[in-house]
DSSP file (Angstrom, degrees, kcal/mol; ACC not computed):
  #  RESIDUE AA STRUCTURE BP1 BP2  ACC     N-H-->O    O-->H-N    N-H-->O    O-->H-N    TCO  KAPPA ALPHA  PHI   PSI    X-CA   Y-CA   Z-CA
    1    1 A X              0   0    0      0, 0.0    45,-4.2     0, 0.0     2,-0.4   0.000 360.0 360.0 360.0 148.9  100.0   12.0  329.0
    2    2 A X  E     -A   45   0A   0     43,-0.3    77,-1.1    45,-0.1     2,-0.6  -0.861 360.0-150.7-115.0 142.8  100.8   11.3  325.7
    3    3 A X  E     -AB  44  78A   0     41,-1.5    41,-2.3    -2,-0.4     2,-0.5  -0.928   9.9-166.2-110.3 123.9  102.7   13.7  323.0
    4    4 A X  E     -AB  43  77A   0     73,-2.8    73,-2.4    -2,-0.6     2,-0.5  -0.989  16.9-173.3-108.3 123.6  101.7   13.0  319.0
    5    5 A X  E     -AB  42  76A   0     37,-1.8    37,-4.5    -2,-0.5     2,-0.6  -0.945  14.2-166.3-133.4 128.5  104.2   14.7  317.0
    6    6 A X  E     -A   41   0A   0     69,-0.9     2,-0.5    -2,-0.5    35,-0.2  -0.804   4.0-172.9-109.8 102.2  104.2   15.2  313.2
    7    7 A X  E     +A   40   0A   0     33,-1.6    33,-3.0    -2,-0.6     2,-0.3  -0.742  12.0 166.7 -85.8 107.7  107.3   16.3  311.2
    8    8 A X  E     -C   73   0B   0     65,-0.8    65,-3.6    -2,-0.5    31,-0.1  -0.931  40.4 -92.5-136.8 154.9  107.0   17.0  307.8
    9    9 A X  E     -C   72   0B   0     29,-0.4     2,-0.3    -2,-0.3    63,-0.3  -0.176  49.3-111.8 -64.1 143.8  109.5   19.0  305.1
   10   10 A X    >   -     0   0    0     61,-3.0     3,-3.5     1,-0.1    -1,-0.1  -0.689  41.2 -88.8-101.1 169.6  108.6   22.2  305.0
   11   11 A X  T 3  S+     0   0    0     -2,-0.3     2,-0.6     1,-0.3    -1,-0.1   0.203 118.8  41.2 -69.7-163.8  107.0   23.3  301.6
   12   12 A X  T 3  S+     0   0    0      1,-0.1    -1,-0.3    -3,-0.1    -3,-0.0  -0.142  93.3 109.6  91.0 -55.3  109.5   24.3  299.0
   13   13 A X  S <  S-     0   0    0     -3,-3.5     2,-0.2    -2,-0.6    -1,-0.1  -0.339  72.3-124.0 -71.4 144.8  112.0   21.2  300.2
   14   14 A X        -     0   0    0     -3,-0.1     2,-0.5    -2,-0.0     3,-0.2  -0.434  26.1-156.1 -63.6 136.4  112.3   18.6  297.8
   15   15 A X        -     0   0    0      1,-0.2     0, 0.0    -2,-0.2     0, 0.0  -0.935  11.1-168.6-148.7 137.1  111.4   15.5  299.2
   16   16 A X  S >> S+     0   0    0     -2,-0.5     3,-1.9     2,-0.2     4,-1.5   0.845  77.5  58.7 -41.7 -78.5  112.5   12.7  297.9
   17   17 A X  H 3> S+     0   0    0      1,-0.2     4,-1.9     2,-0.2     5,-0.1   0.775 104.5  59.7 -46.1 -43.2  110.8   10.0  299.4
   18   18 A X  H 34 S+     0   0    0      2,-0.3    -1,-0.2    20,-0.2    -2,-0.2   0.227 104.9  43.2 -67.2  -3.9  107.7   11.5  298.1
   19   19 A X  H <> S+     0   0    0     -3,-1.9     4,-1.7     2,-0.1    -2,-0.2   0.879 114.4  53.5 -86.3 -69.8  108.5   11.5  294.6
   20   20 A X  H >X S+     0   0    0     -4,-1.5     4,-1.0     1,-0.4     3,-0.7   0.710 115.1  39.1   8.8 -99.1  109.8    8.2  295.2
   21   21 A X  H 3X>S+     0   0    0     -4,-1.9     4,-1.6     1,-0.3     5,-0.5   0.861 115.9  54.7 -35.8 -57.1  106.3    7.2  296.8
   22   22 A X  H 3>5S+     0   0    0     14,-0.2     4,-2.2     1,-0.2    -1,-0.3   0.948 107.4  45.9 -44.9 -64.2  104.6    9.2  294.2
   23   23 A X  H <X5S+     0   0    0     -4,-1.7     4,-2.1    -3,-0.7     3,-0.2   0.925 108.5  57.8 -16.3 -78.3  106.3    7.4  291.1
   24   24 A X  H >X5S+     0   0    0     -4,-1.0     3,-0.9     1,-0.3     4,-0.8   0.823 113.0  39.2 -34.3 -64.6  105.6    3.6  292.6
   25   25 A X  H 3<>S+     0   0    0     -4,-1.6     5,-1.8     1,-0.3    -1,-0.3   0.685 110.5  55.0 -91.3  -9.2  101.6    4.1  292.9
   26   26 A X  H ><<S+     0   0    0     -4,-2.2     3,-1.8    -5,-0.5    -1,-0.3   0.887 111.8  44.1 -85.3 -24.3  101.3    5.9  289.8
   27   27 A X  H <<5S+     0   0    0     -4,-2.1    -2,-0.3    -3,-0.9    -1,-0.2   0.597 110.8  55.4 -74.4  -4.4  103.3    2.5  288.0
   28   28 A X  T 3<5S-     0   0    0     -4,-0.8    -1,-0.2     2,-0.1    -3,-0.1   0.302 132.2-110.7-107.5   9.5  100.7    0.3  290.3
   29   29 A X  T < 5S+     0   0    0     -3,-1.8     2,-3.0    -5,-0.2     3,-0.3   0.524  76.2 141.4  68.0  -3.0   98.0    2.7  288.2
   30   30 A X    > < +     0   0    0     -5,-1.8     3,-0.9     1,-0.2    -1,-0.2  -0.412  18.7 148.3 -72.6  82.0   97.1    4.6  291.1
   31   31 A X  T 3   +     0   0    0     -2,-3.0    -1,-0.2     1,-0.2    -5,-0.1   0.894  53.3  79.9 -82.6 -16.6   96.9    8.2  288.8
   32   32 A X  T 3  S+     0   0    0     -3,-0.3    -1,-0.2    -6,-0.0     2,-0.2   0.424  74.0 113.2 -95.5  12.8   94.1   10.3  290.4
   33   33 A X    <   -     0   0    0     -3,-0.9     3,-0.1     1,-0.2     0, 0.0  -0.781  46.1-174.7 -71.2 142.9   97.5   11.1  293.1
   34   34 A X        -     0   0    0     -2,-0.2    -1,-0.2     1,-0.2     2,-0.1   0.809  61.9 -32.5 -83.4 -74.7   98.5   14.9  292.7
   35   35 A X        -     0   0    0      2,-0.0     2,-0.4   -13,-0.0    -1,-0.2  -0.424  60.8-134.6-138.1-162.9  101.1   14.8  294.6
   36   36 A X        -     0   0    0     -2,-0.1     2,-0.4    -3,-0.1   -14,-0.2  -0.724   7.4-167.9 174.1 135.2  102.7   13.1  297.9
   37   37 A X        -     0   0    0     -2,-0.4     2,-0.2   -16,-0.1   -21,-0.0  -0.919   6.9-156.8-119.4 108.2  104.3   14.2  300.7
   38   38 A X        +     0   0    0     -2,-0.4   -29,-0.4   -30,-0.0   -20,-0.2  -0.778  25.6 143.6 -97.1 160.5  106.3   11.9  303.4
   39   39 A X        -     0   0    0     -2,-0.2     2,-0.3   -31,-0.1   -31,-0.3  -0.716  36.9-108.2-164.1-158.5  107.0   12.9  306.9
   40   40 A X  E     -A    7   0A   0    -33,-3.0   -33,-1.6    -2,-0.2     2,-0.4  -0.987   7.3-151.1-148.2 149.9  107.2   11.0  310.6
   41   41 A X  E     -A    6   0A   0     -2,-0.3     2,-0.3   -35,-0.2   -35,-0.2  -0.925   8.5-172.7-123.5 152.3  105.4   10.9  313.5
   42   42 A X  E     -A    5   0A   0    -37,-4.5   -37,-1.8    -2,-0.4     2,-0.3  -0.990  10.7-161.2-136.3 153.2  107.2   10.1  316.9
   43   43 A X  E     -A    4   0A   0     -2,-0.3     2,-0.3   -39,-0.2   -39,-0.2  -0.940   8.1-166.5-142.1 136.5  104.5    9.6  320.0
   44   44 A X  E     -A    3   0A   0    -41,-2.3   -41,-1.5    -2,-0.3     2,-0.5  -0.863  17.1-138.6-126.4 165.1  106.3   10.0  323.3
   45   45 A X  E     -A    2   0A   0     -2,-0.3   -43,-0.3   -43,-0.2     2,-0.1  -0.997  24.7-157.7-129.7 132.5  104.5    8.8  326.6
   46   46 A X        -     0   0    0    -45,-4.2     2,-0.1    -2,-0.5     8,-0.0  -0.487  20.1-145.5-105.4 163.6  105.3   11.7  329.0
   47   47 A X  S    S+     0   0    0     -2,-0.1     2,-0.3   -45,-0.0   -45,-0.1  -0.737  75.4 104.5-122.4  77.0  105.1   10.9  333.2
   48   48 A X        -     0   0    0     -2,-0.1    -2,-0.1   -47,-0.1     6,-0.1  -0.932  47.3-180.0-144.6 124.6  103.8   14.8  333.3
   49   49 A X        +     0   0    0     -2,-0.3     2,-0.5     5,-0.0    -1,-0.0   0.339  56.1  97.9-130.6  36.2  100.4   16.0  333.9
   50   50 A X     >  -     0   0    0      1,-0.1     4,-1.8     2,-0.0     5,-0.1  -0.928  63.7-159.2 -98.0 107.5  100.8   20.0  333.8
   51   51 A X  H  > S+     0   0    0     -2,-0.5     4,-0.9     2,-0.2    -1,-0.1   0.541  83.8  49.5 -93.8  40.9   99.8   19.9  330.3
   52   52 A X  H  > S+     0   0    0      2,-0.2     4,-2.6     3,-0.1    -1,-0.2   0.781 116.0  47.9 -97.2 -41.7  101.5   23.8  329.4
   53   53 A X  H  > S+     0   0    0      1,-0.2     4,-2.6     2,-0.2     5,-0.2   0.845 108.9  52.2 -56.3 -30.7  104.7   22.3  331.1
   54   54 A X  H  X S+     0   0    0     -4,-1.8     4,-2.7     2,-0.2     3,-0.3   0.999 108.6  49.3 -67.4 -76.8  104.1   19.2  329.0
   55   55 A X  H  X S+     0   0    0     -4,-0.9     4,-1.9     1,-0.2     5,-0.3   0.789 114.1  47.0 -20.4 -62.2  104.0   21.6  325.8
   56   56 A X  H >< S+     0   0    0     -4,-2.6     3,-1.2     2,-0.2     4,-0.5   0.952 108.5  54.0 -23.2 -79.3  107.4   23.4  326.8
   57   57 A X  H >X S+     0   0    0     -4,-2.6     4,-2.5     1,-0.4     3,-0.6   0.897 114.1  38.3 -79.0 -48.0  108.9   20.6  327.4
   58   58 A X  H 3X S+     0   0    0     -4,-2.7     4,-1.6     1,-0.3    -1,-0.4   0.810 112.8  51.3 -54.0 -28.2  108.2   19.0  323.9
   59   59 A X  H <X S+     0   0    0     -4,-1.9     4,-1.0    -3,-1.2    -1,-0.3   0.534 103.6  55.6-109.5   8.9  108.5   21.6  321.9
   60   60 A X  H <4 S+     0   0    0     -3,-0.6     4,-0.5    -4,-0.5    -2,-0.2   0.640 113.2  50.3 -86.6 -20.0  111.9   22.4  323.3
   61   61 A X  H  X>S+     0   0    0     -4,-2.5     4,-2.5     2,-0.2     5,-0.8   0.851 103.8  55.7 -46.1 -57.0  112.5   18.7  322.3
   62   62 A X  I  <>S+     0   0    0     -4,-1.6     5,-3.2     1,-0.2     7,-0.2   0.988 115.6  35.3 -67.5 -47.1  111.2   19.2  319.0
   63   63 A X  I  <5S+     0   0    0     -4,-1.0    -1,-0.2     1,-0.2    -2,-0.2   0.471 119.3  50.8 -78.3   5.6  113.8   22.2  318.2
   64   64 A X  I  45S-     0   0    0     -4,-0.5    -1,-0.2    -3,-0.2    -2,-0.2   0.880 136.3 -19.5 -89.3 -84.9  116.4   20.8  320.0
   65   65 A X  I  <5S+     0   0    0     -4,-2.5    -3,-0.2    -5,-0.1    -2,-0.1   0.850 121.6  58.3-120.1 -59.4  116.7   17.2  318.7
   66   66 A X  I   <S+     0   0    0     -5,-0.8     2,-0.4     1,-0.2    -4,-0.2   0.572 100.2  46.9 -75.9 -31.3  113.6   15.9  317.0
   67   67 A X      < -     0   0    0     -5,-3.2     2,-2.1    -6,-0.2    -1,-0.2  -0.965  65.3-142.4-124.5 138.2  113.1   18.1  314.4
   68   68 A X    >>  -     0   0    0     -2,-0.4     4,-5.1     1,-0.2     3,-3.1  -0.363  28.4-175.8-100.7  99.9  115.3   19.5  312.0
   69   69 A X  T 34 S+     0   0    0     -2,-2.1    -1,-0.2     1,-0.3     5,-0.1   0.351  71.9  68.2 -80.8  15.6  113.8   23.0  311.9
   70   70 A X  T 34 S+     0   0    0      3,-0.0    -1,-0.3   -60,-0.0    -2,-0.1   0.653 126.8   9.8 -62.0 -35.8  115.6   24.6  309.3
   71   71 A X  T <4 S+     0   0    0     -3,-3.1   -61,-3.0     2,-0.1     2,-0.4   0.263 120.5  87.8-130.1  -9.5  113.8   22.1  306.5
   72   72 A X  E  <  -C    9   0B   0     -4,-5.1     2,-0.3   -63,-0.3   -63,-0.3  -0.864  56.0-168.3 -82.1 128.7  111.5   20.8  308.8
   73   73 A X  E     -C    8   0B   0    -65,-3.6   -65,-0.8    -2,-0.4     2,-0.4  -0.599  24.0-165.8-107.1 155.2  107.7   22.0  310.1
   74   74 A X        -     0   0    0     -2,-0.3     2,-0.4   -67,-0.2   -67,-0.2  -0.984  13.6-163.6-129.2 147.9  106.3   20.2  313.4
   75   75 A X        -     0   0    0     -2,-0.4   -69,-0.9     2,-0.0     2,-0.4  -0.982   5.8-160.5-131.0 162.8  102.9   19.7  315.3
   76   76 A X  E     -B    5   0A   0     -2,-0.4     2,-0.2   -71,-0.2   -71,-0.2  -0.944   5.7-175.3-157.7 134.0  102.1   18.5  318.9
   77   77 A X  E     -B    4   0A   0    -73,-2.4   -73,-2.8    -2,-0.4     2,-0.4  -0.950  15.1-146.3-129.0 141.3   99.2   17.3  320.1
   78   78 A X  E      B    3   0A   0     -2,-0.2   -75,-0.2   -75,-0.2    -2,-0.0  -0.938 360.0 360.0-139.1 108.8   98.8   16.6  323.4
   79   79 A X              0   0    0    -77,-1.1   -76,-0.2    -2,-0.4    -1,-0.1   0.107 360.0 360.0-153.7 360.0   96.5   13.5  325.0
């Protein structure tokens, strides 16, 4: 089974990168961006195939290590 997880700032946080990002394509002429957000996805390949146990176990991952859930939001999807 596979885990897709996406971690992105939650809104409110500044994010940096994403000005950053934002800046670059509007100097490359790219205007018709509002705004732009960055965030990471980490894809774990589990040897589990209970998938609620799977779910547990990941999202005790995410708040534990993976995500920093004070300025961070997460998702998991599960395949």
């Amino acid at each position: 089974m596979k885990a897709i997880i996406n971690v992105s700032l939650k809104a409110g946080v500044l994010d940096s990168q994403g000005k950053a990002v934002h800046h670059a394509l509007d100097s490359l002429h790219f205007s018709g961006v509002e705004d732009v957000r960055v965030g990471k996805q980490i894809v774990l390949q589990l040897n589990e195939t209970d998938k609620q146990k799977a779910m547990k176990d990941v999202t005790q991952m995410c708040e534990e290590l993976l995500a920093n859930t004070v300025i961070e939001d997460y998702e998991i999807e599960l395949v």
